[in-house]
N, C-alpha and C positions, 0 to 999 in steps of 0.2 A: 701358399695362401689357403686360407680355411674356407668353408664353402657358408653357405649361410645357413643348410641344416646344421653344422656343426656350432656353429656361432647362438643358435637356438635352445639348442643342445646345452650346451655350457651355459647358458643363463639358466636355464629351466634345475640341472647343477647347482648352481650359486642358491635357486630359491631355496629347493630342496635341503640344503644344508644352513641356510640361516632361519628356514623354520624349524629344524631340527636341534639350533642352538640357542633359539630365543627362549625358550624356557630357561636353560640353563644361565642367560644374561641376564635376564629380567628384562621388565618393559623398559623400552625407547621410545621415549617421548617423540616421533617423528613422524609425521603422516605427508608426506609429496609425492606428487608425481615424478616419473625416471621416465629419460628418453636414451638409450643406448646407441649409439649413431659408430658405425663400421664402413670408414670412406673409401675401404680400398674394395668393398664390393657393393660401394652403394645404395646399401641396406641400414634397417633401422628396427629397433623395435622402442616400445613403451612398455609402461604398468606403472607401478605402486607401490613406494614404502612403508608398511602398513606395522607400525608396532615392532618394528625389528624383522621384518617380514617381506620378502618380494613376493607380490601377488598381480595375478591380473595382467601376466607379458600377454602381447601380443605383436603381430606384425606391424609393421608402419611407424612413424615418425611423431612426435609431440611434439611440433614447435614452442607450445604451451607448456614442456615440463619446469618444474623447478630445478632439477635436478638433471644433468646433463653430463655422459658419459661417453667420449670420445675415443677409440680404439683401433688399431687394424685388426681385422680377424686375428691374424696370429696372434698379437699381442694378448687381443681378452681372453682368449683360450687359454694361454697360457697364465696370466692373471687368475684366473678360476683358478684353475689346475694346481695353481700354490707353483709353478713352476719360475712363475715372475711375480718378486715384491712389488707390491701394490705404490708403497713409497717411492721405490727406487722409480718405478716406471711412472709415476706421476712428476719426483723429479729431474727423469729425463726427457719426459716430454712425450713418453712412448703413449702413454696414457694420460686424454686431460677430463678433468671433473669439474664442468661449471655448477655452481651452487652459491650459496650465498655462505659467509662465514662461519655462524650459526650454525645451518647445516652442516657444515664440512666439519667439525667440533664433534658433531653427533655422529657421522657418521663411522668416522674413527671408531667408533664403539664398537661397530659391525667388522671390520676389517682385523 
């Protein structure tokens, strides 16, 4: 099991790298709020999908997100890491993505 610096960690990862490829994508029409939720250590964070862009993590939980990303440590780390397909682990259940259709259409862009 990952710790929650590490879990941190690979978000902050993920921004870094989808602001470093949103030039190259072009704008995403998508502006929600993300709630990252890791059950097997109890922990949560939030932020912002801002333009193709993860902005604005923090600690804590968004009950309120649109966008809702279910994980165990190991899994998102490894998800980040390119180590686990994002599909496969969505259709196994390892990873779930609440969001509305729409979004999840857009999202795909990013992934």
């Amino acid at each position: 099991m990952a710790s929650v610096d590490e879990c941190r960690q690979a978000l902050l990862d993920l921004a870094a790298r989808l602001d470093a490829n949103a030039e190259t994508r072009g704008r995403l029409d998508l502006d929600r709020t993300l709630a990252c939720r890791i059950p097997d250590l109890d922990a949560a964070f939030h932020g912002r999908l801002a333009d193709g862009r993860l902005v604005d993590i923090t600690d804590g939980d968004d009950p309120r997100a649109k966008i809702a990303l279910v994980a165990n440590s190991d899994d998102l780390i490894a998800v980040v890491a390119g180590r686990l397909d994002v599909t496969r682990a969505v259709a196994t259940r390892q990873v779930t993505i609440k969001a509305n259709p729409f979004d999840l259409l857009k999202l795909r862009k990013l992934l």
